[in-house]
C-alpha positions in Angstrom: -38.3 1.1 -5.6 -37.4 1.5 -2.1 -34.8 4.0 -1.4 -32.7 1.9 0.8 -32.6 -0.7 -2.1 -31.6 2.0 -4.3 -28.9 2.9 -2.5 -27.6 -0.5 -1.8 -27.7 -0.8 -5.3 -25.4 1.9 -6.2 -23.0 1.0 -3.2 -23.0 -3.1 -5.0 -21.8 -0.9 -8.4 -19.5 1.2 -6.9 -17.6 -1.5 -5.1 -17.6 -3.8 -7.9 -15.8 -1.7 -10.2 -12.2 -2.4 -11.2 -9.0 -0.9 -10.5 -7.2 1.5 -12.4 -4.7 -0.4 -14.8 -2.0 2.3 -14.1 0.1 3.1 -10.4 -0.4 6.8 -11.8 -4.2 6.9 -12.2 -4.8 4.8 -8.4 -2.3 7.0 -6.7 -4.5 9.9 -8.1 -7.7 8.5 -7.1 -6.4 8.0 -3.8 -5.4 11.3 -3.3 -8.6 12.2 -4.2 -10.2 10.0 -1.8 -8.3 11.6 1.1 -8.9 15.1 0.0 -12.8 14.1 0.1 -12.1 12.8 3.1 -10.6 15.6 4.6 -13.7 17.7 3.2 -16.1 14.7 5.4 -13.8 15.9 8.5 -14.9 19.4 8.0 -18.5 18.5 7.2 -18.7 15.8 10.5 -17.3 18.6 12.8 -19.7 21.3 11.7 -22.5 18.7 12.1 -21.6 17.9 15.9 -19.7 14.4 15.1 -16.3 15.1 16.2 -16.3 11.6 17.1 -16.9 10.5 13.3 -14.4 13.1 12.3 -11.7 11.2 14.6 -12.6 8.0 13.1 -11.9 9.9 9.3 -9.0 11.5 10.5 -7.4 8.1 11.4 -8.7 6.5 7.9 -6.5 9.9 6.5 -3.4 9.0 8.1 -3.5 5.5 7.6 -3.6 5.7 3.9 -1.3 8.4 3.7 1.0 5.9 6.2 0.6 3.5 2.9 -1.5 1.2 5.3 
């Protein structure tokens, strides 16, 4: 299988999943989210892509402005 298909096909699963039941467990998975993201900010500056690191760090803020 092409590896491009594989991927789309994880990606399909991933966003097709449910939400968590409980405020608790999605307020922890989004905190979770950002600190990954905040990890991708790090990565995307090492690799030269501060451009890609703004465009994180204003994904950040937004979700931790609740928007």
């Amino acid at each position: 299988m092409n590896e491009h298909v594989k991927k789309a096909t994880h990606n399909a699963a991933v966003f097709l999943l449910p939400p968590y039941e409980s405020a608790i467990e999605r307020s922890h998975a989004l905190a979770g989210a950002v600190e990954l993201m905040r990890q991708a900010i790090e990565h995307a500056v090492r690799a030269g892509r501060d451009d890609l690191a703004f465009q994180l760090l204003d994904l950040v803020q937004n979700v931790e402005a609740g928007k």
